[in-house]
DOVO-439993 format. One record per residue: x, y negated, z of N, C-alpha, C in turn. Coordinates in pm, 1 decimal. Layout:
! residues N
X Y Z X Y Z X Y Z
...
END
This chain:
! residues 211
11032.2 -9904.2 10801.7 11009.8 -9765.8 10838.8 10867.3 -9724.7 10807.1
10757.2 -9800.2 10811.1 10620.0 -9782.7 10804.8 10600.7 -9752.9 10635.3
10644.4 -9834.5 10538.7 10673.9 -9773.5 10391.9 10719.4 -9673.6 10382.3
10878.2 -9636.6 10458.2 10946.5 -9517.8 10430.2 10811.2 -9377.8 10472.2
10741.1 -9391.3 10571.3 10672.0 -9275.5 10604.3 10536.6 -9295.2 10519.7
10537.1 -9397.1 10486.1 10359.0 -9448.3 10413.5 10375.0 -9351.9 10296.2
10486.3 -9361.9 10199.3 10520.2 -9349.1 10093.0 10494.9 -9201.2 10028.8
10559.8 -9103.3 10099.9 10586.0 -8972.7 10005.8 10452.0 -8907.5 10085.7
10370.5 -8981.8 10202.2 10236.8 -8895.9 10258.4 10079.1 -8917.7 10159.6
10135.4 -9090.1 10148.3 10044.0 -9093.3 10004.9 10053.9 -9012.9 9882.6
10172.2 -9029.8 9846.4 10214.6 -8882.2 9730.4 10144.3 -8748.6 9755.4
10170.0 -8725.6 9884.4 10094.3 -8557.5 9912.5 9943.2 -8593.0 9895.7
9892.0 -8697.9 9920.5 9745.9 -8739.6 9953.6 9661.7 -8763.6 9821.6
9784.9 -8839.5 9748.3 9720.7 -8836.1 9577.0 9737.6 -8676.2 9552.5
9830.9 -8616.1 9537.8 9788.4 -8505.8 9460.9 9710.9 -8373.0 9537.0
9687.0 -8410.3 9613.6 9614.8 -8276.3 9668.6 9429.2 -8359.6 9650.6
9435.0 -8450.4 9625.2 9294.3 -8558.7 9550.9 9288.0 -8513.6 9399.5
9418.0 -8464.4 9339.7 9430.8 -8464.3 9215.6 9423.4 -8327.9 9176.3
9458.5 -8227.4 9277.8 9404.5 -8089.8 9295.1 9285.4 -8089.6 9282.4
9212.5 -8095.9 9392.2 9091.6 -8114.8 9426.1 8979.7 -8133.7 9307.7
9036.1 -8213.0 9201.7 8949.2 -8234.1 9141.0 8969.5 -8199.0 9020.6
9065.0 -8108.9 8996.9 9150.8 -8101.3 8854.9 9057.7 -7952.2 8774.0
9112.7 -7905.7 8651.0 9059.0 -7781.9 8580.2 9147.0 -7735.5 8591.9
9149.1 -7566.8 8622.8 9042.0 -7557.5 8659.0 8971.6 -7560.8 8819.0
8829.0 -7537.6 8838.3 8792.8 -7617.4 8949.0 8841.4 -7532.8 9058.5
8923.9 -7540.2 9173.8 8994.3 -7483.7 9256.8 8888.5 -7367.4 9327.0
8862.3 -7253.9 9344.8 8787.6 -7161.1 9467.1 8762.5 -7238.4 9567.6
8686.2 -7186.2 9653.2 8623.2 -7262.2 9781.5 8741.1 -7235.0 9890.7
8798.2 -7100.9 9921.8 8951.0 -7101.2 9985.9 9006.0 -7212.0 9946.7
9039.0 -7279.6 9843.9 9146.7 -7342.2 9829.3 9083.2 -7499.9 9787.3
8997.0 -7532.1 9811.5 8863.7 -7587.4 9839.4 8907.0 -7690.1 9975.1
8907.1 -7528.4 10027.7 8870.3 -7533.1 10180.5 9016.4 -7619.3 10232.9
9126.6 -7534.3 10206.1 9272.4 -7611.7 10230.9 9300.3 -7698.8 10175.4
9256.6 -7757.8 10047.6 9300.8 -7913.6 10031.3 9235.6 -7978.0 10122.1
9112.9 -7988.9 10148.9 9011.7 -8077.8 10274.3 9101.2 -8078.7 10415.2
9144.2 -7956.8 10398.4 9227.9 -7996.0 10563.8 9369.6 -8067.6 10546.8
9460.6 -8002.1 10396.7 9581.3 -8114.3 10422.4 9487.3 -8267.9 10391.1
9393.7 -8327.7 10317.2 9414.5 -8371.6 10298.9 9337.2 -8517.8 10461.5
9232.4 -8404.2 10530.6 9211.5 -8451.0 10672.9 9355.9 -8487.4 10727.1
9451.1 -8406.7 10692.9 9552.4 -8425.8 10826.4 9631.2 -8534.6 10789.4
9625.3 -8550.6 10661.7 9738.5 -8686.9 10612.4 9659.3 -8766.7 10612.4
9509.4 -8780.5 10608.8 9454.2 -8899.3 10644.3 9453.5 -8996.6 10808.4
9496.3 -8839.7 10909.8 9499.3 -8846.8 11017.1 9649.9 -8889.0 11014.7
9782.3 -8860.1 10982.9 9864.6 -8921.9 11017.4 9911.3 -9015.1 10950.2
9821.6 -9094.3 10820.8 9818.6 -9215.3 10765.9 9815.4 -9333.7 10869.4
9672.2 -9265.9 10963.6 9582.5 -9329.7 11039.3 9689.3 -9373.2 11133.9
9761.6 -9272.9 11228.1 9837.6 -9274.6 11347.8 9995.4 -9377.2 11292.8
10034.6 -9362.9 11175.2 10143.9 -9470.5 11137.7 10093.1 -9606.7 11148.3
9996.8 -9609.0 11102.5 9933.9 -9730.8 11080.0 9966.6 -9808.1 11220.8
9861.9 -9733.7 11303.5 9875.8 -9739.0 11486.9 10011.2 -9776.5 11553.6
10166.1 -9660.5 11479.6 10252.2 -9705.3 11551.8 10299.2 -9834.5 11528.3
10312.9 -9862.8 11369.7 10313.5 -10004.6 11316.1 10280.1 -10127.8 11410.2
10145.3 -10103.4 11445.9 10082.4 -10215.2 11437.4 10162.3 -10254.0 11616.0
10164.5 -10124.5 11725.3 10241.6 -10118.8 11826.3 10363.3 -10171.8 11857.8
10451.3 -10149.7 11741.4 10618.2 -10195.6 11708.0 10569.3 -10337.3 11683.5
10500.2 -10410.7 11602.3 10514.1 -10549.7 11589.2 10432.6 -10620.8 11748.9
10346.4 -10568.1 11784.3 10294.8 -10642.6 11928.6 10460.2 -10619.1 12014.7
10496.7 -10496.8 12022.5 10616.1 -10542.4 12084.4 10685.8 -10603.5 12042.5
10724.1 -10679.7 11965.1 10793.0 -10741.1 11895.8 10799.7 -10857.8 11925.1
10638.8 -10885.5 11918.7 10581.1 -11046.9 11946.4 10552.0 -11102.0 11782.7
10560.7 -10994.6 11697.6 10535.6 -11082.4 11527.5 10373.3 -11019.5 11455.7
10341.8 -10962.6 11539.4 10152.2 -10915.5 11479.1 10132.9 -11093.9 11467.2
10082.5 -11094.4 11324.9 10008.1 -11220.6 11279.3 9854.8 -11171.9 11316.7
9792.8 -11289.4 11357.9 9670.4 -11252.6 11380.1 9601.8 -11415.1 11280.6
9466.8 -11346.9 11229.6 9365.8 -11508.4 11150.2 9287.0 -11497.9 11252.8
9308.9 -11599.8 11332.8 9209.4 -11603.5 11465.7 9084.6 -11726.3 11392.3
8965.0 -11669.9 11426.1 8847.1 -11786.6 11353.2 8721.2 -11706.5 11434.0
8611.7 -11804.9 11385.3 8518.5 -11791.9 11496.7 8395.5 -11725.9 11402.7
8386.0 -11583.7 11481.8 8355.7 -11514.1 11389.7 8214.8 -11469.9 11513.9
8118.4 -11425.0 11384.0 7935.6 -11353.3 11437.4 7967.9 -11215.3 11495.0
7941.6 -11186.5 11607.3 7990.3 -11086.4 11720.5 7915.6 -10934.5 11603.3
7762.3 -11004.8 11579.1 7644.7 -10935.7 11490.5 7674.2 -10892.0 11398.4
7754.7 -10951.2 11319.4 7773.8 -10958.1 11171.9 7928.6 -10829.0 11205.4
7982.1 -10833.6 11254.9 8113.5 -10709.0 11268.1 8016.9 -10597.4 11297.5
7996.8 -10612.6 11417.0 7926.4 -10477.1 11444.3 7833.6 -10376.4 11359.0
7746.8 -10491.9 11322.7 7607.7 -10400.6 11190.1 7709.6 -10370.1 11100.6
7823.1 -10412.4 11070.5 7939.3 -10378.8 10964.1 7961.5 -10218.7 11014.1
7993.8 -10190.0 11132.7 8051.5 -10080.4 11203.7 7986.9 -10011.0 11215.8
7824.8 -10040.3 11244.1 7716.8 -9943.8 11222.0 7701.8 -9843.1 11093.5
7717.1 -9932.3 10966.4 7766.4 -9840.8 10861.1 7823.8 -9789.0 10856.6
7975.8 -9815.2 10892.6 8101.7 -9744.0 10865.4 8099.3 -9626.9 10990.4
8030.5 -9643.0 11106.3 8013.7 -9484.9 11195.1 7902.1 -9360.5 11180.7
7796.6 -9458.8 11090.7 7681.2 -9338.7 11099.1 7781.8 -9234.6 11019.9
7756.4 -9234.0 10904.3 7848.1 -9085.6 10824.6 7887.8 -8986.4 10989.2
7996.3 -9098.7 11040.0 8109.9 -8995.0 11137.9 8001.6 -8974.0 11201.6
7876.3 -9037.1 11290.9 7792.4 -8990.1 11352.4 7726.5 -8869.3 11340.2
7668.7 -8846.6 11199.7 7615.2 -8759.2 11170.0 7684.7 -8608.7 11133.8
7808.6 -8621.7 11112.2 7913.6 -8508.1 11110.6 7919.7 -8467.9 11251.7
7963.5 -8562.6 11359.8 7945.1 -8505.6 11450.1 7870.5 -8440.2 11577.1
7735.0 -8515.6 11495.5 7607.7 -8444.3 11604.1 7572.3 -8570.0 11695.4
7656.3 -8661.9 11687.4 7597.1 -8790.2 11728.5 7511.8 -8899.6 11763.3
7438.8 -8943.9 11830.8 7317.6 -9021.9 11840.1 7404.7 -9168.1 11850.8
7383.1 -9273.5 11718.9 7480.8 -9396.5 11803.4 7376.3 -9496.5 11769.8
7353.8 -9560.2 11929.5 7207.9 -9655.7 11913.0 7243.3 -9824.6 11985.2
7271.7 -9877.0 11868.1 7302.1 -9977.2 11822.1 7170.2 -10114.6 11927.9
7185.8 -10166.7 11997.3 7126.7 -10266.4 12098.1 7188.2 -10451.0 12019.6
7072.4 -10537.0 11951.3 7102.1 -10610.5 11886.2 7087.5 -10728.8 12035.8
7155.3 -10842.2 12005.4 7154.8 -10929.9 12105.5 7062.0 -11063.8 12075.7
6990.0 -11085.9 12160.8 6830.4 -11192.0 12162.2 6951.7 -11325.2 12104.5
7051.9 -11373.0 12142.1 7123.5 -11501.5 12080.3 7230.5 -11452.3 11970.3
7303.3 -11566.9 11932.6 7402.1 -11570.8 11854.8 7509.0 -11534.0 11964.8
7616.5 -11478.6 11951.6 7719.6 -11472.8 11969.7 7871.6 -11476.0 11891.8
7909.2 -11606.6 11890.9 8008.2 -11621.3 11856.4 8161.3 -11628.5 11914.8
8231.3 -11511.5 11893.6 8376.9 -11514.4 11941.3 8520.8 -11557.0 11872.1
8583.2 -11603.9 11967.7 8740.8 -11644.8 11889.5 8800.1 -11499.7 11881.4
8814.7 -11435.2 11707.2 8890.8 -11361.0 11675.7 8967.0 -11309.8 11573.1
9028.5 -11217.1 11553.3 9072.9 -11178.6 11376.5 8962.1 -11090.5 11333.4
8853.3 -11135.0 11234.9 8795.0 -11060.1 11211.2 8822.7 -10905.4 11187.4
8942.7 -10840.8 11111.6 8950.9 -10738.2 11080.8 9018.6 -10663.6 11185.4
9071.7 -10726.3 11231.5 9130.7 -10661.1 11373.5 9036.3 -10642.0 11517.7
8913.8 -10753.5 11540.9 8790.9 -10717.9 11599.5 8747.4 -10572.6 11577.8
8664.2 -10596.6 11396.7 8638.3 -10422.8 11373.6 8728.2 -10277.6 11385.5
8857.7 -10287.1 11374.3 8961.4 -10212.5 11427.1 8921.5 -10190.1 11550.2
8884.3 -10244.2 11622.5 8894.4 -10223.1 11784.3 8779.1 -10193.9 11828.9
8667.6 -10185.7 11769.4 8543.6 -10158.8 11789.1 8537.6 -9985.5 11696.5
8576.3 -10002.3 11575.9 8549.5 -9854.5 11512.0 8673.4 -9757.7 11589.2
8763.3 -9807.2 11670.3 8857.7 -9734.3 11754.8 8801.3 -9654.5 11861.9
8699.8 -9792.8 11936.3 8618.9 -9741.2 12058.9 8485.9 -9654.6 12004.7
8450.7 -9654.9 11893.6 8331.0 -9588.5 11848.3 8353.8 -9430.1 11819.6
8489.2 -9436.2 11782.9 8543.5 -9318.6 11733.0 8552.3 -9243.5 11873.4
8603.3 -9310.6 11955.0 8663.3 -9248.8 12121.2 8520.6 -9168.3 12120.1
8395.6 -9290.3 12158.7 8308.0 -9167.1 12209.2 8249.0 -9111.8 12117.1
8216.6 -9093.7 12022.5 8185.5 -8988.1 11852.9 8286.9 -8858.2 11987.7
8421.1 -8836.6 12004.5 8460.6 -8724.6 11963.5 8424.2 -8658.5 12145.4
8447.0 -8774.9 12196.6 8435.3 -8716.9 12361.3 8326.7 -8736.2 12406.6
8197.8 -8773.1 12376.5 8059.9 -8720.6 12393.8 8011.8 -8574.1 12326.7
8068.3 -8572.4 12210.7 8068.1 -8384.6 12217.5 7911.9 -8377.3 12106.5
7857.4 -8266.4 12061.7 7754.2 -8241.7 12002.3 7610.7 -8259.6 12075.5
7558.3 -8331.2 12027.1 7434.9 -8379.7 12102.9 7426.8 -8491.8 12170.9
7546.0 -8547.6 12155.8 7551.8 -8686.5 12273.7 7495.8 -8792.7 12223.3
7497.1 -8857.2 12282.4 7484.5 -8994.0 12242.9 7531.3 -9163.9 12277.2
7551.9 -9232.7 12239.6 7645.1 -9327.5 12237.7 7548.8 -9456.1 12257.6
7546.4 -9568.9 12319.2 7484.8 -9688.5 12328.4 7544.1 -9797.3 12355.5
7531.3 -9895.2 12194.0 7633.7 -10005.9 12202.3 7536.9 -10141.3 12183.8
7594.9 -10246.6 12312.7 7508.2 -10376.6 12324.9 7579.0 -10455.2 12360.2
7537.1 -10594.7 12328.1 7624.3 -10691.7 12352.4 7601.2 -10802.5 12394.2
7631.8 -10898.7 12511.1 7521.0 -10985.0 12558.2 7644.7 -11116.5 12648.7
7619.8 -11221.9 12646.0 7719.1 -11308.7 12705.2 7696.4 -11329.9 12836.8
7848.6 -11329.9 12865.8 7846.6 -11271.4 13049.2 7854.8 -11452.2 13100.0
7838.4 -11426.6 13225.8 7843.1 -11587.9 13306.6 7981.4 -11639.0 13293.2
8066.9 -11629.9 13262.5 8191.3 -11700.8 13266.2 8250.0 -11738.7 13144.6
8147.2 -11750.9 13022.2 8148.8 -11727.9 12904.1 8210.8 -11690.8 12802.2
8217.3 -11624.5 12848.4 8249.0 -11472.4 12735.3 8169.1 -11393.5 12668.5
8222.2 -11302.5 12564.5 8120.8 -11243.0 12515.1 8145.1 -11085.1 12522.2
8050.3 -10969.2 12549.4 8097.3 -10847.9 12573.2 8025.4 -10774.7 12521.8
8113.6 -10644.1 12477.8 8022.2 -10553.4 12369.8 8029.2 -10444.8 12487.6
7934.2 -10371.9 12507.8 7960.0 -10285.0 12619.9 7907.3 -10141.2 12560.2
7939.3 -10037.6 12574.4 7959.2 -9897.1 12555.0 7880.2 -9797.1 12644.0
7791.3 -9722.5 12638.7 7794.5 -9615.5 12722.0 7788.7 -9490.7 12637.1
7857.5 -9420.2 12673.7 7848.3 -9246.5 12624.5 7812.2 -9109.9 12708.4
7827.7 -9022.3 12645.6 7773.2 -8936.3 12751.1 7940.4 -8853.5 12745.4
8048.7 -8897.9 12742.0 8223.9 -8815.6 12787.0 8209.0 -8778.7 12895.8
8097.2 -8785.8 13040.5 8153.8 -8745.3 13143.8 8222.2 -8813.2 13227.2
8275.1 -8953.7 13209.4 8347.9 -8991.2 13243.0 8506.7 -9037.5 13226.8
8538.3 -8972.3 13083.8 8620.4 -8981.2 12971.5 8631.3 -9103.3 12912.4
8645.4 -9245.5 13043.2 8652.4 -9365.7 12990.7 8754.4 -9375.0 12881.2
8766.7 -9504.5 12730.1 8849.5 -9538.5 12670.1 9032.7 -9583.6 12764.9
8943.0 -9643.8 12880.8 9045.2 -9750.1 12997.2 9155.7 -9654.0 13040.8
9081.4 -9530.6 13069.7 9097.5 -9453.4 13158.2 9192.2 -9360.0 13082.7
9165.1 -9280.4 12956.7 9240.2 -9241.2 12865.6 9302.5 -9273.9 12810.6
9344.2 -9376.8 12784.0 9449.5 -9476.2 12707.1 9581.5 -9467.2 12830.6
9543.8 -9507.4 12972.4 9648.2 -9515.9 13087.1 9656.1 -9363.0 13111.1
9604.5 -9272.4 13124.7 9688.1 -9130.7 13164.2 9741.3 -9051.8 13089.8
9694.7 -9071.6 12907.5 9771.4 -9023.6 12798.7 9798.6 -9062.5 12727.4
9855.9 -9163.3 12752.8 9950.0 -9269.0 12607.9 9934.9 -9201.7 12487.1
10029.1 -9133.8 12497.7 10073.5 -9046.2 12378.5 9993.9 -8990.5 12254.8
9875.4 -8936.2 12297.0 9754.1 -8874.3 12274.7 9670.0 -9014.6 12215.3
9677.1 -9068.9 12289.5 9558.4 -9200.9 12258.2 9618.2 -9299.1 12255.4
9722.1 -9326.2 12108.5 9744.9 -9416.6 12086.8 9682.1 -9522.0 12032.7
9576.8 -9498.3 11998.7 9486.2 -9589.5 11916.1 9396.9 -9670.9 12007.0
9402.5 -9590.4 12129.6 9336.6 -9658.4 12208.6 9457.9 -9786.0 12267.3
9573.3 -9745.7 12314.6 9661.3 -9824.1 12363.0 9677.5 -9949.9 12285.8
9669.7 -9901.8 12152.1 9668.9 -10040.0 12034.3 9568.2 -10094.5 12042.9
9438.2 -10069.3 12071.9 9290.1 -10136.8 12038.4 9318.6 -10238.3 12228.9
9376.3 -10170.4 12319.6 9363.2 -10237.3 12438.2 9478.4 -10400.3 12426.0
9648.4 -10331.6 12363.9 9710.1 -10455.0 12319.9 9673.6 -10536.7 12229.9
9579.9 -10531.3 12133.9 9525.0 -10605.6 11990.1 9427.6 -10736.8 12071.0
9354.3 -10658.1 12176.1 9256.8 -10757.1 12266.7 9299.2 -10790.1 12337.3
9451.9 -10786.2 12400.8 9507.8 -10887.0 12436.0 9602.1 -10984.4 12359.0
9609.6 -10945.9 12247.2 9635.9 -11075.9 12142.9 9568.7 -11186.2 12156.4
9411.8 -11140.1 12138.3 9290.8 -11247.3 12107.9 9220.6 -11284.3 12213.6
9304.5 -11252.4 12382.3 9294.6 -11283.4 12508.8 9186.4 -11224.8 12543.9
9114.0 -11120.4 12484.6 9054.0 -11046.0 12552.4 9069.7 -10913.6 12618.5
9006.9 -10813.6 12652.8 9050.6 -10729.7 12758.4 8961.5 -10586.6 12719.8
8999.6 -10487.5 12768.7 8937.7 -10342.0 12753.0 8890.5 -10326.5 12888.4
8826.7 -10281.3 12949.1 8787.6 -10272.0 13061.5 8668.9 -10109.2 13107.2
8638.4 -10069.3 13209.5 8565.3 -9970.5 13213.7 8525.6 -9974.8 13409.5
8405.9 -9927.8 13385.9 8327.5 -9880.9 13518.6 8348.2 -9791.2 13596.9
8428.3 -9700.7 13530.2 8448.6 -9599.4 13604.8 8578.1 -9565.8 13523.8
8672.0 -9527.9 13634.5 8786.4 -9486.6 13559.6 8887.6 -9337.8 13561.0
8889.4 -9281.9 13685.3 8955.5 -9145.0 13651.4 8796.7 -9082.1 13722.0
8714.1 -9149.3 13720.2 8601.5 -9008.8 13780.8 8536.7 -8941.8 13673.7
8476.2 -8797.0 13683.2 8428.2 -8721.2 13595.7 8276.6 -8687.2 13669.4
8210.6 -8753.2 13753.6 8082.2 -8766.5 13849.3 8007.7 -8796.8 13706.5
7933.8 -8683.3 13700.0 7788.0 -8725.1 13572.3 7830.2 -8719.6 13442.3
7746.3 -8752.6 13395.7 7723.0 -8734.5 13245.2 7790.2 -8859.9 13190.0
7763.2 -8981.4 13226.3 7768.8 -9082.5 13165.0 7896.3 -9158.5 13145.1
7949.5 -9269.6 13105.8 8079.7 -9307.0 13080.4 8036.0 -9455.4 13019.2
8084.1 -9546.4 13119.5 8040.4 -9731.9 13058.1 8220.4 -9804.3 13005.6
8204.2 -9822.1 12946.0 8341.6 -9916.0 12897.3 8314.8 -10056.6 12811.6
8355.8 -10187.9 12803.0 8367.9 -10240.9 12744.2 8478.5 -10362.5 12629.7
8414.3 -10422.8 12619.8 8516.2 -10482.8 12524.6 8470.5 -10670.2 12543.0
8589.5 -10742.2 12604.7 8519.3 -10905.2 12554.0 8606.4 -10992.7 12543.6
8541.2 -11077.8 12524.4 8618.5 -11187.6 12404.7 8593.1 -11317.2 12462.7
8672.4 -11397.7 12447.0 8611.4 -11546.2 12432.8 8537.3 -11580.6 12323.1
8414.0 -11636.8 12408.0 8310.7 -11759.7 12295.2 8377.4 -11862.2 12223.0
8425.3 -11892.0 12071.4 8417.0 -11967.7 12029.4 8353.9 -12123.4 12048.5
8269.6 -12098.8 12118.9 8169.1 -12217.0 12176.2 8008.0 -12219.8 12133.0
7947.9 -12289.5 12168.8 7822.4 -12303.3 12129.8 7770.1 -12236.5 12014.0
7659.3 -12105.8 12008.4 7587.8 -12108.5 11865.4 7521.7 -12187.4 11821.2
7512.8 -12283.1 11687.2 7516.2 -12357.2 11651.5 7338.3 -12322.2 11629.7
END
């Protein structure tokens, strides 16, 4: 089913790419409307992807390459891949590096999935001017945790994922994906809207010792 819908949205997605760039050079009206079909099929590329990945955790058949991967080395990855969205959206995202190594048991590409999921959350629900603060530091029971604060108000990931499924599916997937790799989504505050601020995190098991 994920081909059957992948299939004819890529078709619309190539050629409105193939518009876009064709002779002669399209008006800025029409400019303007390829950028949005082609936002929206990127957006429901995005959301198939999501239900996909949902249908196989229920399933019990998501393959995961679980290996012991640099907590550092994903994240500064993610740092790239959010400034752009940062800066589109008025964003401040200030990146907190950790004094040790941290190494966790995970799927690498499915880690960054779940981190550019939660990055995205607060990009859109901190709003223009906000700002975002991501750090990561190993807790006493050894584990390792990337922790979040934004300025949503209180618009936890935890918190939005459990009162609107529907809406935030990506979040629901980023919360089942970390329980693949036995870790957990978690948040400080959960249906309150008291203040500005909003803490959530993300952790993992240590691989073991940095070497």
């Amino acid at each position: 089913m994920g081909h059957a819908l992948r299939e004819p949205l890529t078709a619309i997605l190539g050629f409105a790419q193939l518009m876009d760039a064709g002779a002669p050079t399209p008006t800025p009206r029409q400019k303007s409307n390829l950028a949005q079909i082609q936002q929206a099929g990127w957006g429901l590329l995005a959301l198939i992807d999501e239900i996909v990945d949902a249908s196989l955790i229920a399933c019990g058949k998501l393959q995961l390459q679980m290996e012991d991967v640099e907590l550092e080395e994903v994240l500064r990855d993610c740092e790239i891949l959010v400034e752009p969205l940062a800066r589109q959206s008025d964003v401040q995202v200030v990146f907190a590096w950790p004094a040790q190594r941290l190494i966790v048991a995970a799927d690498r590409a499915r880690l960054r999935q779940i981190l550019m999921s939660l990055l995205g959350h607060a990009l859109v629900h901190s709003g223009a001017g906000g700002t975002v603060h991501v750090n990561s530091h190993r807790c006493a029971d050894g584990r390792a945790r990337v922790h979040f604060q934004d300025t949503s108000g209180g618009r936890s990931a935890a918190w939005l994922a459990q009162v609107d499924p529907v809406k935030h599916i990506q979040l629901i997937v980023s919360q089942q994906l970390a329980g693949c790799m036995a870790g957990v989504i978690a948040t400080e505050s959960t249906a309150s809207t008291a203040g500005n601020a909003c803490a959530y995190w993300l952790e993992l098991n240590e691989a073991g010792p940095a070497p």
